[in-house]
C-alpha positions in Angstrom: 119.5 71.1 83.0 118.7 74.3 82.0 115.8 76.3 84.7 113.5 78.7 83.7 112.3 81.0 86.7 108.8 80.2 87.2 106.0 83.4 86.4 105.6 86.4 89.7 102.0 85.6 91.3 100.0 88.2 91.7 97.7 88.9 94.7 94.2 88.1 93.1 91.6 87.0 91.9 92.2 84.3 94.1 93.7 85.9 97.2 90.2 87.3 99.1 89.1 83.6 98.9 88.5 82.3 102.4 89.5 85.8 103.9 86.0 87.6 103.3 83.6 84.9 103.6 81.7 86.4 106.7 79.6 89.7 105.4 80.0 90.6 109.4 83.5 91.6 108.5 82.3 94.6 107.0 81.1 96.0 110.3 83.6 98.2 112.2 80.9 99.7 114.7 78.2 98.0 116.4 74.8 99.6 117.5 76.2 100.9 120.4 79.3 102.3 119.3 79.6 105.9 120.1 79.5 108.5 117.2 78.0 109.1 113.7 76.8 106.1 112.2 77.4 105.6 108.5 78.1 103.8 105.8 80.8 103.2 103.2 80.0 102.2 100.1 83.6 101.8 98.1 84.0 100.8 94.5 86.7 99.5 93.1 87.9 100.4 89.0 90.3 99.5 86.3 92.2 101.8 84.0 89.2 101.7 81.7 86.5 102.3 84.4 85.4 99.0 84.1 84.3 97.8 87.7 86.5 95.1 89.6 84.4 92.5 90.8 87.0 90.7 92.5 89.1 92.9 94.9 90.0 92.9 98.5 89.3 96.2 100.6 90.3 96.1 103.8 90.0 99.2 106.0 91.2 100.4 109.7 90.3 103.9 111.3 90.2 105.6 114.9 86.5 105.8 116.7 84.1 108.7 116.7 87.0 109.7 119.7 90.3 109.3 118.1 91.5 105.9 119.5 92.5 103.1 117.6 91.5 99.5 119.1 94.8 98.4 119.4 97.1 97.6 122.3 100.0 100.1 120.9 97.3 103.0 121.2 97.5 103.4 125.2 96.4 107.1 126.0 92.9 106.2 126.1 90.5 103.5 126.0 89.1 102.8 122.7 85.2 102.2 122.6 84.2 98.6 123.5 81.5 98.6 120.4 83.9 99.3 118.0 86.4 97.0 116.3 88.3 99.4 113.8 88.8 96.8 111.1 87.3 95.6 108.4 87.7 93.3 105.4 84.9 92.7 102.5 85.6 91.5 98.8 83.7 93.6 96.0 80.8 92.2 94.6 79.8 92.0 90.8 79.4 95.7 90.6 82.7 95.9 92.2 81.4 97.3 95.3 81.2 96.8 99.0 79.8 98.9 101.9 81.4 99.0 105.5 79.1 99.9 108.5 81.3 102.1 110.6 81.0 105.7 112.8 83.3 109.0 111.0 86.2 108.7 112.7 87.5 111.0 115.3 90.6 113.1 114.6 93.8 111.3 115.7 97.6 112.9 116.6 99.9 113.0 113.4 103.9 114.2 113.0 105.0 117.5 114.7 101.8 117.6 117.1 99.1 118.2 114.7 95.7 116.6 114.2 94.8 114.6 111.4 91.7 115.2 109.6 89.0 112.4 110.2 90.1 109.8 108.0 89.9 105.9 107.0 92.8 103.8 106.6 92.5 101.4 103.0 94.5 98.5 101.6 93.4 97.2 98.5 93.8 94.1 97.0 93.3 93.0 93.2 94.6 90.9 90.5 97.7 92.3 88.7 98.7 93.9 91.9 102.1 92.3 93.2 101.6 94.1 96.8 98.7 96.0 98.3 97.8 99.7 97.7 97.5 101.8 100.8 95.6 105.0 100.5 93.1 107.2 102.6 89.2 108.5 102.6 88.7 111.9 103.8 85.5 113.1 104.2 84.7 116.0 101.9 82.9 118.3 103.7 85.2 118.6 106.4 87.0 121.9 107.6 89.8 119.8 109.1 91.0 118.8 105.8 92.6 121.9 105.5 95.1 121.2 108.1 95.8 117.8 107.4 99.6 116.8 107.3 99.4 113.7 105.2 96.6 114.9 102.8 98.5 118.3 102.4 101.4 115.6 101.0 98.9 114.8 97.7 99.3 117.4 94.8 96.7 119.8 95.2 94.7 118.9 92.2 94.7 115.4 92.7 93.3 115.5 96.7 89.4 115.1 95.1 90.7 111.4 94.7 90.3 110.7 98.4 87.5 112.1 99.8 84.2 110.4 99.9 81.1 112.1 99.2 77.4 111.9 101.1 75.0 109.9 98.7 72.1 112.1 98.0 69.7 109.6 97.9 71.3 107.8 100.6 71.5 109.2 104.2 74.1 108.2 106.1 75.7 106.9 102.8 79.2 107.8 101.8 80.6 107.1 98.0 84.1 106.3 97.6 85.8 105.0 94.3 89.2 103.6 94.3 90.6 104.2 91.0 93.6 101.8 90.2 95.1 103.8 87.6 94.1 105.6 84.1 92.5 109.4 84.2 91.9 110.7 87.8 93.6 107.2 89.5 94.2 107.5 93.5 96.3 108.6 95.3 98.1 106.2 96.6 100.6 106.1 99.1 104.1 104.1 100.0 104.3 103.1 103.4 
């Protein structure tokens, strides 16, 4: 009998299906959670620019204080109101906002601070493992300092930092570029 290896699965369309059900899984900060309240409003394109209406984004970040909520971050109490995580699928315009507070600056290697960032997986067919890369906030001086953005090529850094809507307060536009002309930057952890 001869055997013919069966085709690699990739992780979507499929794999958000049951994971992103609850819209409530887009909010990281509740009312009370201390800091700026804002919103995230990702999209998610192709090579082409066409929009991917059926990603995964998820996202994980410090509070408005620098603490993650998680039991491995032990040098101070993370706010009660704020969860850290979330998880939405794009919608037909291949887009998803996250309700969340700008993070606070958080330790990195050698003793420095890291600029006030959001952690992002994404998710999407013809992907065989996630994507992890970063949103920086572009009017902030502390990006100047930062040790893992400083790791991008200089000319490529406008790929991660989200911008404030102008007709949107409190909005911030991200887009997530899988690959083609001014793709990501994407990183291997």
């Amino acid at each position: 009998m001869h055997l013919v290896p069966s085709p690699s699965q990739t992780i979507g369309p499929f794999f958000h299906f049951a994971l992103t059900t609850d819209p409530a899984q887009g909010r990281l900060a509740e009312a009370a959670a201390k800091g700026e309240h804002i919103r995230l409003a990702c999209r998610v394109l192709d090579g082409d620019g066409a929009l991917v209406d059926d990603a995964m984004i998820e996202l994980w970040q410090a509070d408005a204080g620098g603490n993650y909520n998680h039991p491995d971050d032990t040098d101070k109490a993370a706010d009660p109101a704020f969860r850290g995580f979330g998880r939405l699928a794009t919608n037909p315009e291949g887009a998803c906002v996250f309700e969340t507070v700008r993070p606070g600056r958080v330790p990195g290697g050698g003793g420095k601070l890291q600029a006030p960032h959001v952690n992002v997986s994404i998710f999407a067919r013809g992907l065989l493992n996630r994507l992890a890369t970063r949103i920086y906030f572009a009017d902030d001086p502390a990006n100047a300092q930062d040790p893992v953005l400083a790791l991008a090529p200089e000319d490529r850094r406008d790929t991660l930092m989200a911008h404030p809507d102008p007709e949107r307060r409190g909005v911030w536009n991200f887009d997530i570029r899988l690959s083609g002309e001014r793709e990501t930057v994407f990183f291997d952890v």
